[in-house]
C-alpha positions as CSV (number, residue, x, y, z in Angstrom):
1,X,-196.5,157.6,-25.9
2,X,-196.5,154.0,-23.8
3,X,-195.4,153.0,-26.9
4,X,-192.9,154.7,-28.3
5,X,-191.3,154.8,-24.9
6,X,-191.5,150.9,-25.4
7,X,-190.5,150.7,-28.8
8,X,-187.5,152.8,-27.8
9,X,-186.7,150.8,-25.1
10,X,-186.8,147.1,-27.3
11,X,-184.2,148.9,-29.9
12,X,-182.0,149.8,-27.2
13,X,-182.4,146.4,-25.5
14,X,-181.8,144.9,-28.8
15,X,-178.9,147.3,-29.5
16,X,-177.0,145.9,-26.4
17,X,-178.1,142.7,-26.8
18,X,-176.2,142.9,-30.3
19,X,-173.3,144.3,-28.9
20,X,-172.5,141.7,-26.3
21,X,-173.2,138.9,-28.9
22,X,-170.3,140.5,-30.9
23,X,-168.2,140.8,-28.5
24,X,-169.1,137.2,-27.5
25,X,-168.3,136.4,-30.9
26,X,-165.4,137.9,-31.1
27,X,-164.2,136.1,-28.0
28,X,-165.7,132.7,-29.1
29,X,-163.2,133.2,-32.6
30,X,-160.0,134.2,-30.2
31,X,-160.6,131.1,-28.4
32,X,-161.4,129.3,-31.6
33,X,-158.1,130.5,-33.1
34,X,-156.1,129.4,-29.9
35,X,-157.2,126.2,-29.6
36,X,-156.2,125.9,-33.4
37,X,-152.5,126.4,-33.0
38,X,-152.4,124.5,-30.1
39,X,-153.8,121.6,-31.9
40,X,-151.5,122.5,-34.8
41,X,-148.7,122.7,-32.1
42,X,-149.7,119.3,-30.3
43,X,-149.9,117.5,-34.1
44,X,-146.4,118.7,-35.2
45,X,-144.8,117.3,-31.8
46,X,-146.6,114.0,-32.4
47,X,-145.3,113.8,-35.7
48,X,-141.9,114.9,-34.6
49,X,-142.0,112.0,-31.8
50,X,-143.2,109.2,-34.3
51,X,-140.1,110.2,-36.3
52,X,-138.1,109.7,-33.5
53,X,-139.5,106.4,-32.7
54,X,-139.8,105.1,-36.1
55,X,-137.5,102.5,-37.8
56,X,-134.6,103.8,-40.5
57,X,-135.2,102.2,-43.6
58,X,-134.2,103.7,-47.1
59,X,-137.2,104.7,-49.2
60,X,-137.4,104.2,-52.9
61,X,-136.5,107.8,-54.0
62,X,-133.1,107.3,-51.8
63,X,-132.6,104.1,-53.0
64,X,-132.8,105.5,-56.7
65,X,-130.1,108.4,-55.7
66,X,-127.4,106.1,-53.9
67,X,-127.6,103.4,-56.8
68,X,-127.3,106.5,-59.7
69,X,-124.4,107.6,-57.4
70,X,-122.4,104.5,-56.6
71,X,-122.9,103.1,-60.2
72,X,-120.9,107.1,-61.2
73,X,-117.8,105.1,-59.0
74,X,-115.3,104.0,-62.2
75,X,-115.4,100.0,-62.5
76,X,-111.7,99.6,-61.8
77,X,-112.4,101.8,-58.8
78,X,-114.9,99.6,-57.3
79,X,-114.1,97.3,-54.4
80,X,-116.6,95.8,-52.4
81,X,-117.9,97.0,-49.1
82,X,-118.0,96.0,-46.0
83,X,-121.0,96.7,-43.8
84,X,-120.5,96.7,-39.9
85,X,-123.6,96.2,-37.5
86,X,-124.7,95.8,-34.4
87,X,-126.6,93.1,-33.9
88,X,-128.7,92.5,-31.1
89,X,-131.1,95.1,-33.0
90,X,-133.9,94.1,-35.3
91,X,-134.2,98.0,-36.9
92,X,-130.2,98.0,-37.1
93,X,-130.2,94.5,-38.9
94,X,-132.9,95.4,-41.1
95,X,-131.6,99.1,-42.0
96,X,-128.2,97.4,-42.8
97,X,-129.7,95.2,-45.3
98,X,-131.3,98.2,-46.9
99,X,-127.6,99.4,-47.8
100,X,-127.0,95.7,-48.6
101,X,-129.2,95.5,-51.2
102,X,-128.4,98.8,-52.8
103,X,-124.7,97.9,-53.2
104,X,-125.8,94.1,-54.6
105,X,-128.2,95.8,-57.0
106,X,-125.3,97.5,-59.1
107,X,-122.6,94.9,-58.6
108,X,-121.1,95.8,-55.9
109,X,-119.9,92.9,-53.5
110,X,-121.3,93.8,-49.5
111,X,-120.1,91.8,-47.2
112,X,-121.2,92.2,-43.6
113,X,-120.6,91.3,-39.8
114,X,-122.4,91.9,-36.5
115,X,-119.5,91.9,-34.6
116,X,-120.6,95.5,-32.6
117,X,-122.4,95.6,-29.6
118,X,-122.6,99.4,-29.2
119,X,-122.4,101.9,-31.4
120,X,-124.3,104.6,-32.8
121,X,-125.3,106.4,-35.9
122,X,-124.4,105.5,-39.7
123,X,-120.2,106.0,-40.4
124,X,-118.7,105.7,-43.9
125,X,-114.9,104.7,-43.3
126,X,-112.2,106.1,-45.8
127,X,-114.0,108.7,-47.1
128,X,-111.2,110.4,-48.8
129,X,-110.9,107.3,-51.1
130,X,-112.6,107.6,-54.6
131,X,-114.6,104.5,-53.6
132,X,-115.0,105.9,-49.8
133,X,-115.7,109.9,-51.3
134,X,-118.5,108.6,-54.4
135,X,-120.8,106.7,-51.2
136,X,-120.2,109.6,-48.9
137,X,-121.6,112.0,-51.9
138,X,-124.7,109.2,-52.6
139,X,-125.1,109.3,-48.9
140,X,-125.2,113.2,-48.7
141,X,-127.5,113.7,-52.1
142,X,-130.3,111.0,-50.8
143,X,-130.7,113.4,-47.6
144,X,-128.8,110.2,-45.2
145,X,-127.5,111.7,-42.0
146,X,-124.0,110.2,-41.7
147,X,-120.2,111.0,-40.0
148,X,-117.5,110.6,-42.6
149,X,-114.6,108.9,-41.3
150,X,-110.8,109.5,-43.0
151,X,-109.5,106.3,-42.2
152,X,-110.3,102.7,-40.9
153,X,-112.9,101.8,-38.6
154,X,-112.1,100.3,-35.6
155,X,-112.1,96.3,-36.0
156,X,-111.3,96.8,-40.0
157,X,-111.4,94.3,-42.3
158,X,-108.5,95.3,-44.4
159,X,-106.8,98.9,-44.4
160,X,-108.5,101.1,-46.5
161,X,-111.2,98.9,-47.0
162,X,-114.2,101.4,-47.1
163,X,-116.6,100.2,-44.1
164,X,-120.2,101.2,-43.6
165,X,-121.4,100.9,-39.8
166,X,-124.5,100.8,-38.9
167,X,-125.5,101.6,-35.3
168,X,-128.2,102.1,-33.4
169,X,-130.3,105.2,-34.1
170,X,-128.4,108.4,-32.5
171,X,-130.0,110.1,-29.3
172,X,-131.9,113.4,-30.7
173,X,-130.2,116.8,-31.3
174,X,-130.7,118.7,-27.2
175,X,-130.4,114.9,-25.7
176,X,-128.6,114.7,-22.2
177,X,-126.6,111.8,-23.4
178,X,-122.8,111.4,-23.6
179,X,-121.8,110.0,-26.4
C-alpha cells in the first residue's frame, strides 16, 4: 500500500513538476520572442542612423539610369551644365564630382563653382527646359531625392542656363530645423 501511495505521489509530483516547466517554457519563448523584436527594432534604427550619417555618392545602377537618360536629351538640345557647390564640404565636393563625371561620360560639358557657403539639398534649375526637364526625369528614375526649380538659381551663370546645386545633406524628415 506504502507503495502505491508513493508511486501515486511521484506521478503527481512529476505531473506538477511538468506543468510548471511548460509554463516556464512558455514564458522563457515570450521573453525569447520580445527580446527578438527589440533587437530587430534596435538593428533597423542603427541602420536608419548610418544612412543618415553616411556620405551621398551615386552608385553604379544610378549612374547607369542618369547617363541612359541624359544621353535620350536631342544633341542640338544639349548645353552644358553648370554644377553649383558648396565648398567647405569634403562629402559635398566629392558627391558633386559624382554628377561631374556622369555628365562628362556622355559628352556633356560640366562646368562647376564653389561659390556657396550654405545651402542645402540637391536643386536642378530650369526644369521646364527640355535640357532642365530630361535631368530632372534621370534624377527622378535613379531614386535621387531632389527640388526642381522653374527658373535660375540664385548667382546664375547665364539665364536659363540649367544649374545643378549641390548642398549639404538636408536635415531628416521630423527635424526641428528651419530651413
Amino acid at each position: 500500500m506504502f507503495v502505491a501511495i508513493g508511486t501515486i505521489g511521484v506521478s503527481v509530483l512529476g505531473w506538477l513538476l511538468s506543468m510548471r516547466t511548460s509554463r516556464e517554457i512558455a514564458q522563457y519563448g515570450a521573453t525569447a520572442a520580445t527580446a527578438a523584436q527589440l533587437a530587430a527594432q534596435a538593428k533597423l534604427e542603427a541602420e536608419q542612423l548610418r544612412a543618415l550619417a553616411a556620405w551621398r555618392r551615386l552608385g553604379a545602377e544610378q549612374v547607369r539610369i542618369l547617363r541612359e537618360g541624359i544621353q535620350r536629351i536631342p544633341v542640338e538640345q544639349r548645353i552644358e551644365v553648370w554644377i553649383q557647390f558648396v565648398s567647405p564640404e569634403p562629402e559635398v565636393h566629392i558627391y558633386q564630382q559624382d554628377f561631374r563625371d556622369v555628365f562628362e561620360s556622355v559628352g556633356i560639358r560640366a562646368l562647376y563653382y564653389s561659390g556657396w557657403e550654405q545651402a542645402l539639398g540637391l536643386k536642378v534649375s530650369n526644369s521646364q527646359t527640355p535640357m532642365g526637364h530630361a535631368i530632372c526625369t534621370a534624377f527622378e528614375q535613379a531614386g535621387i531625392q531632389f527640388r526642381a526649380i522653374e527658373g535660375d538659381i540664385q548667382n546664375a551663370p547665364g539665364p536659363g542656363s540649367v544649374q545643378i546645386l549641390v548642398g549639404s545633406r538636408p536635415p531628416p524628415p521630423g527635424a526641428n530645423v528651419n530651413v
